[in-house]
C-alpha positions in Angstrom: -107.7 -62.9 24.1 -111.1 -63.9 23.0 -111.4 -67.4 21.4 -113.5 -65.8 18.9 -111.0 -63.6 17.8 -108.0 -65.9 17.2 -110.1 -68.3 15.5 -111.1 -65.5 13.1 -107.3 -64.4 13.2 -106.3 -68.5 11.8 -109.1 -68.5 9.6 -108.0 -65.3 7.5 -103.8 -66.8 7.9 -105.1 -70.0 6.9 -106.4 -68.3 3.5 -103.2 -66.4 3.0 -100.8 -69.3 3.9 -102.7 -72.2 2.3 -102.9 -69.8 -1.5 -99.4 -70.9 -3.4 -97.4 -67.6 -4.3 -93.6 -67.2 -4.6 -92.4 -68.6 -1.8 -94.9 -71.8 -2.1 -93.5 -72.1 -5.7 -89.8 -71.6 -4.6 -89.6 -74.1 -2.0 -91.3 -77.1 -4.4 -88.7 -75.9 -7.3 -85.9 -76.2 -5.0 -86.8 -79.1 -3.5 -87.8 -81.1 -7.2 -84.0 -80.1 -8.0 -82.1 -80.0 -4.8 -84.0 -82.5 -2.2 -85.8 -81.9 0.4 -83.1 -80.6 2.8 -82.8 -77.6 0.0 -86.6 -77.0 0.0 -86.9 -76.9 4.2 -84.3 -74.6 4.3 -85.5 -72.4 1.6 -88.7 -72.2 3.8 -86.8 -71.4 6.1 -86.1 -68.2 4.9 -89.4 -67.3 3.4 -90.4 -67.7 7.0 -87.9 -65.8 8.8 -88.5 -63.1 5.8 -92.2 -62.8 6.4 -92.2 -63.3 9.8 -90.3 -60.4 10.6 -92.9 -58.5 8.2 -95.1 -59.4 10.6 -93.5 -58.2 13.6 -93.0 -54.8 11.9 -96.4 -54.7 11.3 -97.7 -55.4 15.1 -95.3 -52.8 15.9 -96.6 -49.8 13.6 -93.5 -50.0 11.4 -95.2 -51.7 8.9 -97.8 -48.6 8.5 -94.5 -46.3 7.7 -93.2 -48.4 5.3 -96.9 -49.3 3.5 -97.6 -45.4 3.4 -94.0 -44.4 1.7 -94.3 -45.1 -2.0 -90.5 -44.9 -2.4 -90.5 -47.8 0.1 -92.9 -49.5 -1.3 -91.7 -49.6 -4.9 -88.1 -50.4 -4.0 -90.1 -54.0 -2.6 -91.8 -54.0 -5.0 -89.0 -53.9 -7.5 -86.7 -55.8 -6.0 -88.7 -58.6 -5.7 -90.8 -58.6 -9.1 -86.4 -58.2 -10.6 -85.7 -61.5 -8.6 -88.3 -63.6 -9.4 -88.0 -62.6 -13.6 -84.3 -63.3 -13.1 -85.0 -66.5 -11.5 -87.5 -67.7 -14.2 -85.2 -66.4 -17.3 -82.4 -68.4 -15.7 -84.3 -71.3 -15.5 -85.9 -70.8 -19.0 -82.4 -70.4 -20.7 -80.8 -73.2 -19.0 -80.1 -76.0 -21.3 -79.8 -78.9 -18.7 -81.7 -81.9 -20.1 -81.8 -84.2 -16.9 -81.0 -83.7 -13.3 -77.9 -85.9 -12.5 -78.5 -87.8 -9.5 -75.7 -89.4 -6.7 -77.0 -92.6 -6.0 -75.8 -91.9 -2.4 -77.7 -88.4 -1.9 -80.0 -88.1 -4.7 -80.4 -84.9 -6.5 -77.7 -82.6 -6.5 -78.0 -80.3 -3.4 -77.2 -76.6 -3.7 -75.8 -75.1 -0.5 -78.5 -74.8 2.7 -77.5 -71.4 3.2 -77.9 -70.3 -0.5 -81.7 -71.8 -0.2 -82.2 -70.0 3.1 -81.0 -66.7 1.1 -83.1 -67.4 -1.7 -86.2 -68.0 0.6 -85.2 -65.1 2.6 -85.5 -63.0 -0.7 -88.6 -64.1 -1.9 -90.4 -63.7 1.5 -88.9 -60.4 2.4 -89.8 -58.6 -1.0 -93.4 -59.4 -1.7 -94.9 -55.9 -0.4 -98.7 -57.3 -0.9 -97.0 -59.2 2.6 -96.4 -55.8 4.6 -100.1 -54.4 3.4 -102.3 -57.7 4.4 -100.4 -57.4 7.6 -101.0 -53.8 8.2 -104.6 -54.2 7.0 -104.8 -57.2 9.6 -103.6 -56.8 12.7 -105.8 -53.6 13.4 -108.7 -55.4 13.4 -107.5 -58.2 16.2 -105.6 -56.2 18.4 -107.0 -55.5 21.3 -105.8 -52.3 22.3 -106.9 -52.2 25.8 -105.3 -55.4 27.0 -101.1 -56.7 27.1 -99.6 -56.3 23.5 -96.9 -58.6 23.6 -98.9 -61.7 24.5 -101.3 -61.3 21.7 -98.0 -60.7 19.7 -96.9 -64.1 20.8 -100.3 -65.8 20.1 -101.2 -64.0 16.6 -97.1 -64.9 15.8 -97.3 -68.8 16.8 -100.6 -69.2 14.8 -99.3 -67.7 11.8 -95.2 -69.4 11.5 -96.8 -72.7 12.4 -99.5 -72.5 9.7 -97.1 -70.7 6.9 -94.5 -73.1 7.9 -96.2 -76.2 7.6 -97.9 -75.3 4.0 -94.7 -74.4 2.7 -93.0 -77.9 4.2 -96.1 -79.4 2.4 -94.8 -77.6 -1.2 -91.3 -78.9 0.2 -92.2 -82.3 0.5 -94.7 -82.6 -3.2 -91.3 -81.1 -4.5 -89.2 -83.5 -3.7 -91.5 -86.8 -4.3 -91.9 -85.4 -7.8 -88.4 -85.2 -8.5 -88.0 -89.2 -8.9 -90.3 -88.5 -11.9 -88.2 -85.9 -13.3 -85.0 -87.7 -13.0 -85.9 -89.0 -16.7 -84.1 -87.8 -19.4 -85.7 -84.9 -21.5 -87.7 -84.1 -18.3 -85.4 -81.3 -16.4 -86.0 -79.2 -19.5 -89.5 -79.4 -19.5 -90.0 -79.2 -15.6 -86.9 -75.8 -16.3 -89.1 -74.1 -18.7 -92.3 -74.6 -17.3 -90.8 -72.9 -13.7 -89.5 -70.2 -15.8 -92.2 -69.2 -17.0 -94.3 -69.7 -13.9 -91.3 -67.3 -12.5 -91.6 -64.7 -14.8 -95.3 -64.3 -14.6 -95.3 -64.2 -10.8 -92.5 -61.4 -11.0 -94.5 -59.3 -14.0 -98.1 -59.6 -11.6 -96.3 -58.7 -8.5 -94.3 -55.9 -10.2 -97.8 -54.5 -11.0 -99.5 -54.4 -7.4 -100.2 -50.6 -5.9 -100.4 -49.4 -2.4 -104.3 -49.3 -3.2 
């Protein structure tokens, strides 16, 4: 592979990885409520999600499932419904503080109910499975070995998507001390919700254009 090309390849990830969307905003909530161990497990999931988005995508697959608008708008759906149902939650609940354990901190919510969550979030943004289809065709070099330009284009973008979303992970969870305040939690619960139900109502609006 040419130099040239992966470096415009990490250039265009960096962009997509570095911009905060549902999966940025996920990992920070969990991890502002549930510690860090929450939020690295919720990114986790966002990254296994998107990831395998990805690997459709390098495969063709992901041109099938961009091109069927039934497809498309079950994604769609499913995740723009998640994300509002996340945010009303949020925005309904009553908690006024976050009760912390001296020993652990926060309270923790189970690793494999933030690596679900993640998982959700990640797998149901469709805007993933068109950048990716739009992508890859212009890197690709069909003349020479797929699968080690799979490996290279796959390595670049997990370790730059993983390490922005460990970065949300970690600004979560050194901002929690600060919410721990009484009054806070409802502010920080209402503020998210809202944040929640927006990002579901834009992405419930995006098109296969």
């Amino acid at each position: 592979m040419d130099v040239d090309i992966w470096i415009y390849y990490a250039l265009a990830v960096l962009v997509l990885t570095a911009s905060p969307g549902p999966s940025s905003l996920l990992c920070m909530t969990v991890s502002v409520t549930s510690g860090l161990k929450s939020g690295i497990f919720t990114a986790l999931g966002s990254l296994t999600a998107i990831t395998a988005i990805l690997s459709l995508s390098f495969t063709g697959l992901g041109v099938i499932i961009a091109s069927s608008e039934w497809v498309f708008n079950i994604i769609k759906w499913v995740g723009a419904g998640y994300l509002i149902y996340l945010g009303v939650k949020a925005f309904l609940s009553k908690q006024d503080s976050y009760d912390v354990d001296p020993a652990s901190g926060p309270h923790r919510q189970r690793t494999t109910q933030s690596f679900v969550s993640g998982f959700i979030v990640g797998a149901s943004n469709p805007k993933a499975i068109l950048f990716f289809t739009a992508l890859f065709p212009q890197f690709i070099d069909s003349a020479s070995p797929l699968l080690p330009q799979y490996v290279v284009f796959a390595t670049t973008f997990i370790t730059l998507e993983l390490s922005w979303l460990l970065t949300y992970s970690f600004l979560g969870s050194k901002s929690s001390k600060w919410l721990m305040a009484k009054g806070r939690a409802r502010v920080f619960n209402k503020l998210t919700g809202t944040v929640f139900v927006s990002a579901g109502a834009v992405l419930s609006t995006a098109s296969r254009g």
